[in-house]
C-alpha positions in Angstrom: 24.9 -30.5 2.6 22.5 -28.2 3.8 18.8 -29.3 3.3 16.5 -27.9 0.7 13.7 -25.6 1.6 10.2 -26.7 0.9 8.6 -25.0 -1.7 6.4 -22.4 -1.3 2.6 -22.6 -1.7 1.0 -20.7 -4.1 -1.7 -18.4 -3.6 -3.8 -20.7 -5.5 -3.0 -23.3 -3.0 -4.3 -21.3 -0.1 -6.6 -23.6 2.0 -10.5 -23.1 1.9 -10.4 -21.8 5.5 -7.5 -19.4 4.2 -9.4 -18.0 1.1 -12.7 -18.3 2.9 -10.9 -15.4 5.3 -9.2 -13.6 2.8 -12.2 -13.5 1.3 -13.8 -11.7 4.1 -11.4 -9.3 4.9 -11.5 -7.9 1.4 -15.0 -7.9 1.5 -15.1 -5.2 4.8 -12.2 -3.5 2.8 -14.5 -3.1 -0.3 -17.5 -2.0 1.4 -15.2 1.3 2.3 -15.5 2.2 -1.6 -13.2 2.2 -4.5 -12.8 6.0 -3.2 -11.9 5.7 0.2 -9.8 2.5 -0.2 -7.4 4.4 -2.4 -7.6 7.9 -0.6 -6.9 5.6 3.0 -4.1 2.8 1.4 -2.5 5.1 -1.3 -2.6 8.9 -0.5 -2.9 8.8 3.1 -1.2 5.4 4.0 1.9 5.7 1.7 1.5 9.1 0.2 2.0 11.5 3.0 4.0 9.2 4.9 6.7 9.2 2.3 6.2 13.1 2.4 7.0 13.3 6.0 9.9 11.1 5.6 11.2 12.9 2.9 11.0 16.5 4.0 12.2 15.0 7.4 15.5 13.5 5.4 16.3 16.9 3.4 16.2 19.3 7.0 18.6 16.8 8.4 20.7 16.1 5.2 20.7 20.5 5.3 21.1 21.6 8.5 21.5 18.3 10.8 19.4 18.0 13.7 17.6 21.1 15.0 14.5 22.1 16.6 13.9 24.8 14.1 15.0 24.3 11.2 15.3 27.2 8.6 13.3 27.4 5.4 15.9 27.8 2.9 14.5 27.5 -0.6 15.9 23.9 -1.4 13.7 23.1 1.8 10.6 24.6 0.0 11.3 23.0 -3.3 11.3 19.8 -1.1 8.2 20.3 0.6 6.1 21.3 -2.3 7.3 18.6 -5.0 7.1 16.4 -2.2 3.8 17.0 -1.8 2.7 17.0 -5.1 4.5 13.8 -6.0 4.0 11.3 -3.6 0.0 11.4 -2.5 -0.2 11.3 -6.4 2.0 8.7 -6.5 0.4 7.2 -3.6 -3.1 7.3 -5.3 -1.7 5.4 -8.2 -0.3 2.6 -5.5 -3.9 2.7 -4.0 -5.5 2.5 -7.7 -3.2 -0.8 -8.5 -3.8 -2.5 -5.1 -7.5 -2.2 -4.9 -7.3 -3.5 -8.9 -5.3 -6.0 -8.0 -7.3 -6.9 -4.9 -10.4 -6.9 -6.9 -9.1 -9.2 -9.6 -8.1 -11.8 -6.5 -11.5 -11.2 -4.6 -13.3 -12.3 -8.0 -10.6 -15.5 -8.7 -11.0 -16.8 -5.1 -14.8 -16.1 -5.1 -15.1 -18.6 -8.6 -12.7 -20.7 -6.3 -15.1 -20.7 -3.5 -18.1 -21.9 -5.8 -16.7 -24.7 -7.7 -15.5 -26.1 -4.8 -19.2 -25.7 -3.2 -20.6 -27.3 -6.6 
């Protein structure tokens, strides 16, 4: 019978050296800026990316792989939707994570002082 795994910790039972890093490192995050965080996580770090990817994925899925590929105008459609879509899609990801990493920055900061008090 094969053993049962150990259960996983929560994030709420990270240990104060864990949370007292965590904090820091979103700390140097957030003195980027709300701004920046999003326009460098979101648009930039998932947003383009997936653009890339994606135009990349519709030359092949057309023409194979070339050096040159043609611009037919399914390719354009691509690239334009593509890059309309996903750095605003990307800027909505960067919205909810820096949200989201707020909301945890302030939970493990009241952590932080009631374990100090």
């Amino acid at each position: 019978m094969p053993k049962p795994h150990p259960p996983k910790p929560s994030p709420n039972s990270a240990s104060a050296a864990d949370r007292a890093a965590q904090i820091e490192r979103w700390e140097k995050l957030r003195a980027m800026g709300r701004t920046d965080f999003i326009l460098r996580r979101g648009v930039l770090g998932w947003g383009l990316p997936a653009v890339v990817i994606t135009v990349l994925y519709k030359v092949v899925q057309e023409q194979g792989f070339v050096l040159a590929p043609h611009l037919t105008d399914s390719l354009r459609t691509a690239i334009v939707v593509s890059l309309l879509l996903f750095p605003a899609g990307g800027g909505l990801l960067g919205r909810w994570l820096w949200t989201a990493g707020e909301a945890r920055y302030r939970e493990m900061v009241r952590e932080r002082d009631r374990a100090r008090t």
